[in-house]
C-alpha positions as CSV (number, residue, x, y, z in Angstrom):
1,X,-48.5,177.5,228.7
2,X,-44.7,178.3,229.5
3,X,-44.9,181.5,231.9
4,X,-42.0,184.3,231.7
5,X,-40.6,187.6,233.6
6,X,-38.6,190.4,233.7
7,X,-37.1,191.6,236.4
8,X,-38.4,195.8,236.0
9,X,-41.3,194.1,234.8
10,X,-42.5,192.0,237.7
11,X,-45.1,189.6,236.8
12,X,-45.3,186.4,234.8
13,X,-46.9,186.3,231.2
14,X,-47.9,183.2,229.2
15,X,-45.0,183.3,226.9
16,X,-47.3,183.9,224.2
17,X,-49.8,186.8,223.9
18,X,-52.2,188.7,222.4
19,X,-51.9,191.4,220.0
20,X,-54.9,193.8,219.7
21,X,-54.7,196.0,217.0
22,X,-56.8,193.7,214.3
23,X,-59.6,194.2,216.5
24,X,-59.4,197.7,216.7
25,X,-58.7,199.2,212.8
26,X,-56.4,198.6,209.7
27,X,-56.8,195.4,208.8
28,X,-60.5,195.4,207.5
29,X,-63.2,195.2,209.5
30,X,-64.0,192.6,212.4
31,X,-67.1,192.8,214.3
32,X,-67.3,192.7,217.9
33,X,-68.5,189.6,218.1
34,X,-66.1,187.8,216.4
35,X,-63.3,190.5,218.3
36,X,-65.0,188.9,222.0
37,X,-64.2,185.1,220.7
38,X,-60.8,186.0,219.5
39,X,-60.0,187.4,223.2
40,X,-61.7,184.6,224.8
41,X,-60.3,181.8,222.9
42,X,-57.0,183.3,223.4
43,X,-57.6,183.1,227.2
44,X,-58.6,179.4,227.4
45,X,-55.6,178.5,225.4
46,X,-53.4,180.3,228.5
47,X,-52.8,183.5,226.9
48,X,-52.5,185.9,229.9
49,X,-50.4,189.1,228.4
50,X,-53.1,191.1,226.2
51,X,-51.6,194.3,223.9
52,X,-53.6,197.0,222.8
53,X,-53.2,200.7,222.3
54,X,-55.5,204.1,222.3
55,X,-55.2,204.7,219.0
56,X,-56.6,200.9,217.5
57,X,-59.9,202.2,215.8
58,X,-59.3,205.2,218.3
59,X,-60.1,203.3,221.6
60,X,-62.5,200.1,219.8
61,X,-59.4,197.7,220.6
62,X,-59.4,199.2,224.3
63,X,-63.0,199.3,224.6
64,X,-63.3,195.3,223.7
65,X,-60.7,194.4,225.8
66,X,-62.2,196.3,228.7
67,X,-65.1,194.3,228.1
68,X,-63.8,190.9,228.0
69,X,-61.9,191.7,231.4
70,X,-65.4,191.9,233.1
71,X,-66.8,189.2,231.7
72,X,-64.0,187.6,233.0
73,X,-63.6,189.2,236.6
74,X,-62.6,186.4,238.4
75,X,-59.3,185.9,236.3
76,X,-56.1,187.6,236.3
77,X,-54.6,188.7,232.9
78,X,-52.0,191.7,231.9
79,X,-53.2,194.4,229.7
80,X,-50.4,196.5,228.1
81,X,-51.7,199.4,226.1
82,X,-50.1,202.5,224.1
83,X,-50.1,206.0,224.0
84,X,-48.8,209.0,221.9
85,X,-50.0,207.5,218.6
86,X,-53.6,209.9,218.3
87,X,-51.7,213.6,217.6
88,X,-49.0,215.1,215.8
89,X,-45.6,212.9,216.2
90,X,-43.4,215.8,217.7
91,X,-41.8,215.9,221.1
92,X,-43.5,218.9,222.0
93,X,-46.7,216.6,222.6
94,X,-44.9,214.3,225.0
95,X,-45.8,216.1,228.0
96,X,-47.1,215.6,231.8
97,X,-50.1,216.9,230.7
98,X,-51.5,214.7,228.1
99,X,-50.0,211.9,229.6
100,X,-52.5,212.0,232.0
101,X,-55.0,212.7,229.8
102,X,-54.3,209.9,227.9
103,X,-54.3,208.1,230.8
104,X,-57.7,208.7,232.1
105,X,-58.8,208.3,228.5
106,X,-57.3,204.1,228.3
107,X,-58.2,203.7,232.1
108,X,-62.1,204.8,231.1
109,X,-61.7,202.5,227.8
110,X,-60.5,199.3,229.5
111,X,-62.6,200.4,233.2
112,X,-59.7,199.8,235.8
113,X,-57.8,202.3,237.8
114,X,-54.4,201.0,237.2
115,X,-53.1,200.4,233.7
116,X,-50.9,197.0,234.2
117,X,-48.5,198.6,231.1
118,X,-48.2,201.6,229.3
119,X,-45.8,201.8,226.5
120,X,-44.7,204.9,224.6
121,X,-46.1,204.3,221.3
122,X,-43.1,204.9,218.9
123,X,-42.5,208.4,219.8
124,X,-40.1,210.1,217.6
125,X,-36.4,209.6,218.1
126,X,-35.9,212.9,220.4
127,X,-38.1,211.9,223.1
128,X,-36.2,209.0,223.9
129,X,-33.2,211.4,225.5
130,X,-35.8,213.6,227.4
131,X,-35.7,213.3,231.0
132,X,-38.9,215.6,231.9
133,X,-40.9,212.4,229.7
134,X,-39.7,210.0,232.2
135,X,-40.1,211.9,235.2
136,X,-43.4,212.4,233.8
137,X,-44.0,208.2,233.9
138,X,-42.4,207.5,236.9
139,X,-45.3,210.6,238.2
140,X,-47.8,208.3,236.7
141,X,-46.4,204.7,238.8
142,X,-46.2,207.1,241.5
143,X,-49.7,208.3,241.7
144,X,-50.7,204.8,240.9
145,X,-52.3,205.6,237.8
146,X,-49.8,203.4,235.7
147,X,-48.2,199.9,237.7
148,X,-45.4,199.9,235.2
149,X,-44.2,201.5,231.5
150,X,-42.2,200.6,228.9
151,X,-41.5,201.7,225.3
152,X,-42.9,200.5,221.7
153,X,-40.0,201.3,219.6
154,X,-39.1,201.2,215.3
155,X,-35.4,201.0,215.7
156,X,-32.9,199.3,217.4
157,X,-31.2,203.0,218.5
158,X,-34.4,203.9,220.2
159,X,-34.8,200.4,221.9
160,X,-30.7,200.9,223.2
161,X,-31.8,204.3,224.4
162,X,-35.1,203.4,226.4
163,X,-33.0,200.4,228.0
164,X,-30.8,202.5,230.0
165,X,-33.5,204.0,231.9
166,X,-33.9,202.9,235.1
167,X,-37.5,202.9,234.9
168,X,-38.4,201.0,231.9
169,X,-39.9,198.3,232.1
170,X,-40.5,196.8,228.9
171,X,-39.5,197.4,225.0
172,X,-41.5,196.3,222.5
173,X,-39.9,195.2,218.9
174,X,-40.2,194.2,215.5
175,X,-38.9,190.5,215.7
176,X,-39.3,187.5,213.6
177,X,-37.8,185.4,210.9
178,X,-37.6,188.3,208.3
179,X,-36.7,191.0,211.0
180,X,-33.6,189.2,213.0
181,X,-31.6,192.7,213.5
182,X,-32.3,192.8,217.3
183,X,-30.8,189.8,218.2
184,X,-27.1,191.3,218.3
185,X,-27.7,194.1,220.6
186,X,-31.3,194.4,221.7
187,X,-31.9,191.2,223.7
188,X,-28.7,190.9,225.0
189,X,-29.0,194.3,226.4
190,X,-32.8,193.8,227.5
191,X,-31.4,190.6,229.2
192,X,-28.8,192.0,231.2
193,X,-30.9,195.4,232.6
194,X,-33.8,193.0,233.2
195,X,-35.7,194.5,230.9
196,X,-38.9,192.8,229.2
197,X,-38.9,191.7,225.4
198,X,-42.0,191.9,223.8
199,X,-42.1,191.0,220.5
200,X,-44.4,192.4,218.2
201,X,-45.8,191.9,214.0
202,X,-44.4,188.3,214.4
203,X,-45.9,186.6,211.6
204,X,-44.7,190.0,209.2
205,X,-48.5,191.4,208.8
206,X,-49.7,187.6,207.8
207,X,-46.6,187.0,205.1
208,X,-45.1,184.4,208.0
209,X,-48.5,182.9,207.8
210,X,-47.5,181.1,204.8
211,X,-51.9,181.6,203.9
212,X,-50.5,184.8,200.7
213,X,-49.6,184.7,197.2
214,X,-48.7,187.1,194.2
215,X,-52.5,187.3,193.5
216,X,-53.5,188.4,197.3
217,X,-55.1,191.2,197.4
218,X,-56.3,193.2,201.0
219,X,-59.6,196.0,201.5
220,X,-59.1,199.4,201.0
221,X,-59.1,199.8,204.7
222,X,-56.5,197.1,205.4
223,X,-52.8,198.8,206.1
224,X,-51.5,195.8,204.2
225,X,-53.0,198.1,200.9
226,X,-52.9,201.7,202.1
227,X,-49.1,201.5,204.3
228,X,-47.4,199.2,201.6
229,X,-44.6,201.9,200.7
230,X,-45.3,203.6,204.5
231,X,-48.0,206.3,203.5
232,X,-49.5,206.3,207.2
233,X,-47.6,205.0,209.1
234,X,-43.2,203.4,209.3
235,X,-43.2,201.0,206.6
236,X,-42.0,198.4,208.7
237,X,-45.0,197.9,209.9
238,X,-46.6,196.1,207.3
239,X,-44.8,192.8,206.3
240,X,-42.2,193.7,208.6
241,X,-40.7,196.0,205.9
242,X,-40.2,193.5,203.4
243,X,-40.8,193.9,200.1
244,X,-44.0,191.5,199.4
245,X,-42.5,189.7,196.3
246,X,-39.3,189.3,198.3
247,X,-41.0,188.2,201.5
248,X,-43.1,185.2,199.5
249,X,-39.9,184.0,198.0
250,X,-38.3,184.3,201.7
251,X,-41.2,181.9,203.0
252,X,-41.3,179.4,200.2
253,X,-37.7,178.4,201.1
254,X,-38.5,178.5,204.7
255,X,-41.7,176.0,204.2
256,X,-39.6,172.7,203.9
257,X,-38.0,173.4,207.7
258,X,-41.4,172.9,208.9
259,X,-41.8,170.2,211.7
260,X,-44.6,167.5,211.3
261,X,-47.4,168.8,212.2
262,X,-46.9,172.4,212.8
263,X,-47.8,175.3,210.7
264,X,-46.1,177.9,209.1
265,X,-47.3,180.6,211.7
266,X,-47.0,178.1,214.6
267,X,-43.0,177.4,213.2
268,X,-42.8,181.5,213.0
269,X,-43.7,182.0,216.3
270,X,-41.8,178.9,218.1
271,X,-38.7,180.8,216.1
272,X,-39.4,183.5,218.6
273,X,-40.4,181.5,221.8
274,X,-37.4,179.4,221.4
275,X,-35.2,183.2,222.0
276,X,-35.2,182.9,226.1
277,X,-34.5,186.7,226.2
278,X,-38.0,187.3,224.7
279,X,-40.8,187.6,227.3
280,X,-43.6,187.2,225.1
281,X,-44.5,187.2,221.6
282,X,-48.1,189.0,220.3
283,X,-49.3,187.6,217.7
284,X,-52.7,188.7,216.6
285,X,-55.5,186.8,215.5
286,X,-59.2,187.8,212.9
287,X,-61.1,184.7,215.0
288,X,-61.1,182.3,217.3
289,X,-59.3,179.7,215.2
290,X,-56.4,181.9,214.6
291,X,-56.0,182.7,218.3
292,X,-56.1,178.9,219.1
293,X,-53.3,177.9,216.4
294,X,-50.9,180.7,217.6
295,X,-51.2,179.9,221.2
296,X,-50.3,176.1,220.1
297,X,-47.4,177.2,219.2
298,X,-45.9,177.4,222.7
299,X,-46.4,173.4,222.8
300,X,-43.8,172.9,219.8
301,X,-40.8,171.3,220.7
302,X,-37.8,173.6,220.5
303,X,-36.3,173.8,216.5
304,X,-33.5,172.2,216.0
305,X,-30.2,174.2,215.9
306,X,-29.9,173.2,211.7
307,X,-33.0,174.6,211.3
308,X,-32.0,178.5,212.9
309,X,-29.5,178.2,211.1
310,X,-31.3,176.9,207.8
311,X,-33.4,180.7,208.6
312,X,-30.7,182.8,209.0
313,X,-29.3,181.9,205.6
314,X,-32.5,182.8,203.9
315,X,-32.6,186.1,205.9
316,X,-29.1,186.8,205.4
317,X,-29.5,185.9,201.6
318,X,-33.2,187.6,201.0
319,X,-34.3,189.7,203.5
320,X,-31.1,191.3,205.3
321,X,-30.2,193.9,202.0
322,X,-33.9,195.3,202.6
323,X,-34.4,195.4,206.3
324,X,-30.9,195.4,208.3
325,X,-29.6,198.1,208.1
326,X,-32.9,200.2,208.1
327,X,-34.2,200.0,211.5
């Protein structure tokens, strides 16, 4: 698989990833058996750059993944996890103090002494301007609890905002076909400070997946059912913020660019691999097939320049009145 860096980030990732949070909570139940094959199909396919956060079925996610790296000692992979996400979203609770609790919590989760990546786990919008947070991260590098940190951000503001700090190392983003916003100012800006891309919910919560209809329905305990209008958690989380109805339409006139061969998800993701800003993309996967298909998508030949284009008319046309000017 095609390897990429950042410069504040320092270490070469498989261009595509992993994303954790299925295996964790909120998008019904997967059992830790099948969790362990989706991570370790993943990693014969070349993924290397594994996501995850503290608050995914409130350390599960961190737990498995801790798990897999032992039963894979011998290889070296990136783990980026989250943290802010398990108390009350005000500033107040972005402190030196829980940081390190939180710290020791993911480090005991995932068993290693240094967290590869820890990204702020879209902290409300003040935090972003406080220096004592930062100071309090660069403490954590320092003491060598953390080897780098970077930012999970909603909006492209925030994602402006974390990129001027000197010590960021990555920012983490809505991006895909039906999210295209941070293409004008995000990557270019990423690009220039050195800063890692990494692209998250690129398949829209499944919509991208091309797999959904009218008549889909998801468990009570899915967030594609209980975060539809943004009851738990920023709307644009689930199906990227598009209205569902809207978002079927979207992919039905995107299904005729695919190339021979290639799925819809596959064709999603090479979208997002073919942006050289973007260091790598996390899709996430229920089982070992899944996790094998997106992977594959790194082999796809580049699209061709009519068929970008070809998407951004349908998001411009569909998608951009819903989604642009939101986040």
């Amino acid at each position: 698989m095609e390897k990429r860096n950042a410069r504040r980030l320092g270490r070469e990732v498989g261009v595509v990833g992993l994303g954790c949070w299925q295996l964790g909570a909120d998008w019904g139940r997967v059992d830790e058996v099948d969790a362990l094959a989706v991570l370790h199909a993943a990693a014969d396919t070349g993924v290397t750059f594994f996501d995850t956060a503290d608050v995914y079925g409130d350390g599960r996610s961190e737990t498995l993944v801790g798990r897999f790296l032992r039963e894979r000692a011998d290889e070296r992979f990136v783990v980026a996890t989250k943290m802010g996400r398990r108390v009350e979203q005000v500033p107040e609770n972005y402190t030196r103090e829980n940081f390190r609790a939180w710290n020791d919590r993911s480090r005991a989760n995932l068993g290693v002494d240094t967290l590869d990546l820890v990204q702020l786990h879209c902290p409300p919008t003040p935090v972003y301007s406080r220096d004592e947070v930062f100071d309090a991260l660069d403490e954590l590098v320092a003491d060598k609890r953390i080897a780098a940190y970077g930012v999970s951000v909603e909006r492209v503001d925030e994602a402006l905002a974390a990129i001027t700090r000197p010590g960021v190392a990555s920012v983490q983003i809505i991006l895909n076909a039906l999210r295209q916003k941070p293409l004008d100012q995000v990557l270019p800006a990423a690009d220039e400070a050195g800063v890692a891309i990494i692209a998250r919910v690129p398949l829209a919560s499944g919509l991208l997946s091309g797999r959904y209809t009218a008549a889909t329905t998801f468990g009570p305990d899915d967030h594609r059912t209980f975060n539809r209008r943004g009851e738990a958690f920023d709307v644009g989380e689930t199906f990227a913020g598009v209205p569902y109805e809207v978002g079927l339409e979207a992919v039905e006139r995107l299904r005729p660019l695919l190339p021979a061969g290639a799925t819809m998800a596959q064709f999603a993701l090479r979208w997002i691999v073919d942006l050289p800003q973007v260091t790598v993309v996390i899709p996430g996967a229920r089982n070992a097939e899944q996790a094998r298909g997106n992977a594959a998508a790194a082999d796809l030949a580049p699209l061709e320049e009519q068929v970008r284009t070809a998407i951004r008319e349908v998001y411009d046309d569909l998608i951009r009145p819903h989604v642009h000017d939101r986040w």
